[in-house]
N, C-alpha and C positions, 0 to 999 in steps of 0.2 A: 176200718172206716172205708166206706167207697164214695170216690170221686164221680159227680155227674155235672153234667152240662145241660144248660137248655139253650137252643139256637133259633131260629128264624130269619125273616130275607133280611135282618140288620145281619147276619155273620153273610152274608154272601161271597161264597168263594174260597169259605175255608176248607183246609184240609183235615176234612178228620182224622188221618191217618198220620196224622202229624201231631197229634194230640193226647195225652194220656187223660183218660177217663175210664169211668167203668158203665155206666150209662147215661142217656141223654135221653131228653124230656122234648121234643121239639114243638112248635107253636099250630098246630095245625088251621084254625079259625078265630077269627075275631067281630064280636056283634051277632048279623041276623046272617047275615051276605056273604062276608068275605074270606076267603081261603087262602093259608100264605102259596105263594106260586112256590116256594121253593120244598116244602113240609112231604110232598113226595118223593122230589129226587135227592132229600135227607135222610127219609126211611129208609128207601131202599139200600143207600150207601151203610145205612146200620145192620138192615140184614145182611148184606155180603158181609160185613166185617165181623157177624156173629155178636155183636153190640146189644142187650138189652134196649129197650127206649121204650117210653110214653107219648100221647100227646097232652098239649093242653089247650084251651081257650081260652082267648082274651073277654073279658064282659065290657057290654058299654052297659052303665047303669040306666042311661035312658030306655034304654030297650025292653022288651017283655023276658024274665027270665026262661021261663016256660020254652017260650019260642026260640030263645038262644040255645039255651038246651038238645032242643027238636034239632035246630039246625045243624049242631055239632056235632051229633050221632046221625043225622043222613049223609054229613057228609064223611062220616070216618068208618061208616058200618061195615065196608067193604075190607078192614085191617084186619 
């Protein structure tokens, strides 16, 4: 069975290296707009550490799925 985590700027501060998991899921966008401030300097600490990981987004159901969609892949394309 493998152990994952999923974090975002609610865990701010933790130490991953502190942590037994096998991979982690991190929050990268949520809605049309917003990006978690932390969801890069998380990746990157999971590459150094040779860590699997994902992103996910959050949906606001108000919003256009479509567009949330569009948004979540311009802003993640670059991974």
């Amino acid at each position: 069975m493998l152990n994952g985590i999923d974090i975002s700027k609610w865990q701010a501060g933790i130490n991953l290296n502190a942590i037994n998991f096998d991979f982690c899921i991190v929050k990268a966008t949520e809605g049309i707009t917003y990006v978690d401030p932390y969801c890069d300097k998380y990746v990157q600490q999971l590459i150094k550490m040779g860590k699997p990981w994902g992103f996910y987004h959050f949906a606001r159901p108000y919003n256009d799925a479509v567009k949330e969609a569009d948004s979540f892949i311009e802003k993640t394309k670059n991974y």
